[in-house]
C-alpha positions in Angstrom: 15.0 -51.9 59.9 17.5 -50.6 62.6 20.7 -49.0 61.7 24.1 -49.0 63.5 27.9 -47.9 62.6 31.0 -48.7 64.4 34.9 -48.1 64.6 35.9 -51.6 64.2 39.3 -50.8 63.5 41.8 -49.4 61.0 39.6 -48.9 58.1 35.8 -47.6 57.3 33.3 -48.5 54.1 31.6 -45.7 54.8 33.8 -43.3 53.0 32.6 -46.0 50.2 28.6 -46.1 50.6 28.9 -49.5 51.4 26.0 -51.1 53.7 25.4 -54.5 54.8 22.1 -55.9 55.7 22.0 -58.8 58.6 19.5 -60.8 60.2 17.9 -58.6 63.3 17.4 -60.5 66.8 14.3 -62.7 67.3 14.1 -61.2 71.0 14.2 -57.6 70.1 13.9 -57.2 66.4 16.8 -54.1 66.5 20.0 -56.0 67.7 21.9 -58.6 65.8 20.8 -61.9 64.7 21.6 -65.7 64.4 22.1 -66.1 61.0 25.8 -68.1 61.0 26.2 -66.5 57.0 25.9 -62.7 58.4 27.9 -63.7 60.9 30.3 -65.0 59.0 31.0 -61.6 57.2 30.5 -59.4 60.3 33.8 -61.3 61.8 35.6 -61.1 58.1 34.9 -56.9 58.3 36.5 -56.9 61.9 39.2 -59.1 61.3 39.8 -56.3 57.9 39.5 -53.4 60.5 36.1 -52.5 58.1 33.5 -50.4 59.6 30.5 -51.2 56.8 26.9 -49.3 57.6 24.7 -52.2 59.2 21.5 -52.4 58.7 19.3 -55.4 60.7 16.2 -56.6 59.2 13.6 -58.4 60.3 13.3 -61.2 58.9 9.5 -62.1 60.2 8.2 -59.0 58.3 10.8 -57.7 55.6 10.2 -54.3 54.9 9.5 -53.3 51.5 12.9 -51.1 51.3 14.8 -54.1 51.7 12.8 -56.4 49.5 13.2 -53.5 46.3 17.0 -53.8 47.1 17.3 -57.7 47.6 14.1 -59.2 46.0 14.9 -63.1 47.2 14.9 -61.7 50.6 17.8 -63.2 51.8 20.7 -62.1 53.9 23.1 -60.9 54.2 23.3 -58.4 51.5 25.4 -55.7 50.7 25.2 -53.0 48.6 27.8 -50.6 47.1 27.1 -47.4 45.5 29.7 -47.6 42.2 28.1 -44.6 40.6 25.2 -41.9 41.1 22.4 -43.7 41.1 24.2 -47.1 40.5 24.8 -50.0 43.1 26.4 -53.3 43.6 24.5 -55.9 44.9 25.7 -59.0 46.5 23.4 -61.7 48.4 26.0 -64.5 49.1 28.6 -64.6 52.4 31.1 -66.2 50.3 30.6 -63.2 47.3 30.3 -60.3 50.1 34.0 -61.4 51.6 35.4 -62.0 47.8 34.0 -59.0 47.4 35.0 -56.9 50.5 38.7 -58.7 49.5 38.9 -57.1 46.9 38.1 -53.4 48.0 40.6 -54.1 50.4 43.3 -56.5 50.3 45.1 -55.9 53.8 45.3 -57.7 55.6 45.7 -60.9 53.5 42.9 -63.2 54.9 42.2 -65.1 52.0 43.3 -69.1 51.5 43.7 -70.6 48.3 43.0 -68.7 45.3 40.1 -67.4 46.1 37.8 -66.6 49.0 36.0 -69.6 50.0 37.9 -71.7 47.7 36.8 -75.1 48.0 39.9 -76.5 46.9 42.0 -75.8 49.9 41.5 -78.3 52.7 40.5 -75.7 55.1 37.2 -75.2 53.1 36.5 -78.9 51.7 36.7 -80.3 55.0 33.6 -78.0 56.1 31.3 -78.6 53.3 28.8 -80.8 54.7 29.1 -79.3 58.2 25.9 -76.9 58.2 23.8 -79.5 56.1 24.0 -82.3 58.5 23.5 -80.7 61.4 20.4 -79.3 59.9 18.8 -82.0 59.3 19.5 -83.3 63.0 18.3 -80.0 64.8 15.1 -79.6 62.7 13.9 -83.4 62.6 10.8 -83.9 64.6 11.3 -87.1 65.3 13.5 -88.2 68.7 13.7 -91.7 67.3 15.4 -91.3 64.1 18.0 -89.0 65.8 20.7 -91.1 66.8 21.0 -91.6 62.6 21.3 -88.3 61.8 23.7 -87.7 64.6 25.9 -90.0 62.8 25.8 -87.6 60.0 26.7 -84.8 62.2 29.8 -86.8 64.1 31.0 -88.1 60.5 31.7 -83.8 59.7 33.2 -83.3 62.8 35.5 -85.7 62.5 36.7 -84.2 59.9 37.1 -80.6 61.5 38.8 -82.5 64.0 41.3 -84.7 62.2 42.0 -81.6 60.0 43.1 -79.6 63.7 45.3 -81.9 64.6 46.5 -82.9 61.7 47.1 -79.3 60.0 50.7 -78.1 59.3 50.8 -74.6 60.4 51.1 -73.7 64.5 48.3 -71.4 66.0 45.4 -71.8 67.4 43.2 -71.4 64.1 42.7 -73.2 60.6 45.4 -72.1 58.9 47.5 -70.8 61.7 47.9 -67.8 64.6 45.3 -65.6 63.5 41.7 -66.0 61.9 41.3 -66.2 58.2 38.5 -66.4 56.1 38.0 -70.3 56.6 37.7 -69.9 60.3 35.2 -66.6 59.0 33.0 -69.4 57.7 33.3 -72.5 60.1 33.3 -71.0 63.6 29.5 -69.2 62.8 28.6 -73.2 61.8 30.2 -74.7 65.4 28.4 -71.9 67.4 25.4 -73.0 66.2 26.1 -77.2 66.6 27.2 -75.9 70.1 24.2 -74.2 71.2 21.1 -75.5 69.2 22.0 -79.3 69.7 22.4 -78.9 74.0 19.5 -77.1 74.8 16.7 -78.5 71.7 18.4 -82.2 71.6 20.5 -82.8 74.5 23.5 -83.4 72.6 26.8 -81.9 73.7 30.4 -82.1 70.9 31.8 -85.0 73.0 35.3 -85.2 74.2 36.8 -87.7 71.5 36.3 -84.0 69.5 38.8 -82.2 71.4 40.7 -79.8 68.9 37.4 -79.2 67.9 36.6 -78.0 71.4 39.8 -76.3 71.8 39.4 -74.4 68.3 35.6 -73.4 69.4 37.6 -72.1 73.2 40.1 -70.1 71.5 37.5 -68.2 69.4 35.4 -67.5 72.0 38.4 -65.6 73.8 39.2 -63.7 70.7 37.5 -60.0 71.6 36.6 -60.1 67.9 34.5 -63.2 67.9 32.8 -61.4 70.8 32.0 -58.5 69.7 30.8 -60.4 66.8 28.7 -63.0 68.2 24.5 -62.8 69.9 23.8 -64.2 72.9 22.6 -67.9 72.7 18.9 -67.1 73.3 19.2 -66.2 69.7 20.4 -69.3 68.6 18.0 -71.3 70.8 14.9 -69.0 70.0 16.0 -69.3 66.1 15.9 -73.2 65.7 13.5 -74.0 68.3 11.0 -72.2 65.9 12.1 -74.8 63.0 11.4 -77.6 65.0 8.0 -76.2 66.3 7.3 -76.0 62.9 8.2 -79.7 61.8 6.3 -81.3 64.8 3.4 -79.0 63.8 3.4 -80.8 60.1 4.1 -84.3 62.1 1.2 -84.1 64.5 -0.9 -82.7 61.9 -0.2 -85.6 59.4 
């Protein structure tokens, strides 16, 4: 596992033991990953000002450390020493930010009642997102993709119509600024982005164009940069899924 700190901003968890594990880089196994849920609460600590300890793991050979700390071998996790010799736990994105919320409330990033709170349009409208295009990038088969596709355009439409549709001005979900729903959905569209040019030949088509926009503005945001890892990841990370299906295909 590789270790790294930062001065993100206005705060630091380190003063609070606090250490998140993330996904380390298929290229060079030290630098950050392509998982879209570590992601996801690497931008939610910048956008805090939150300097956690990070920790990348590998996922093709977890050490044993990390497996005694987070037996499903999942990440990201993060761990918060409450007492001598007693630590919190969390293996969830959605828990980690709730969590991280409430250790420190300011800024006010949180929409709805809770963090991730599926009730609030900016969340609901997402839901599916991830799922769908899953089952488009990793399906072996080219001639059953144009149905699954449909699954994917169906979500975006909905990311869409909710940009131009939404109430508040800004760039973003919910307004000016990032807040946690865009924590959650820009990691997802990064991926889409990526992953479905260069393994399927599909590119977010024009008719998607606050999606588009929403995806530009992010990718100007210093924070989102500093956040992201270089598409190789991205393309190096699913193309290894879809070796595996068409392994299972040919084989069957």
């Amino acid at each position: 596992m590789a270790t790294g700190t930062g001065d993100n901003g206005n705060g630091t968890l380190q003063d609070l033991d606090v250490t998140l594990y993330v996904k380390a880089s298929n290229v060079n196994r030290v630098g950050l990953g392509d998982c879209p849920f570590c992601h996801r609460v690497n931008l939610f600590c910048l956008l805090k000002g939150l300097s956690p300890k990070i920790i990348t793991v590998d996922m093709t050979a977890k050490p044993r450390e990390f497996l005694d700390i987070a037996p499903s071998g999942k990440v990201p996790v993060l761990t918060h020493k409450v007492a001598p010799q007693q630590y919190k736990v969390l293996d969830d994105a959605a828990h980690i930010c709730e969590y991280l919320d409430n250790l420190c409330p300011e800024p006010v990033l949180r929409i709805g009642e809770s963090i991730g709170d599926l009730k609030h349009p900016s969340h609901s409208m997402q839901t599916n997102l991830f799922s769908k295009f899953v089952q488009f990038i990793k399906n072996p088969d080219p001639s059953t993709d144009h149905i699954l596709i449909n699954g994917v355009e169906c979500e975006l439409r909905k990311v869409n119509d909710y940009l131009a549709h939404k109430t508040t001005d800004g760039d973003f979900l919910c307004g000016e600024v990032p807040m946690d729903p865009d924590c959650s959905l820009i990691p997802k569209l990064l991926h889409l982005k990526v992953a479905c040019k260069h393994l399927k030949g599909y590119e977010i088509a024009e008719k998607f164009s606050h999606v588009l926009d929403y995806i530009k503005a992010f990718e100007n945001l210093e924070i989102f940069q500093d956040s992201r890892y270089p598409d190789e990841e991205i393309i190096k990370g699913w193309q290894r899924h879809l070796n595996k299906r068409s392994s299972l295909v040919t084989a069957v």
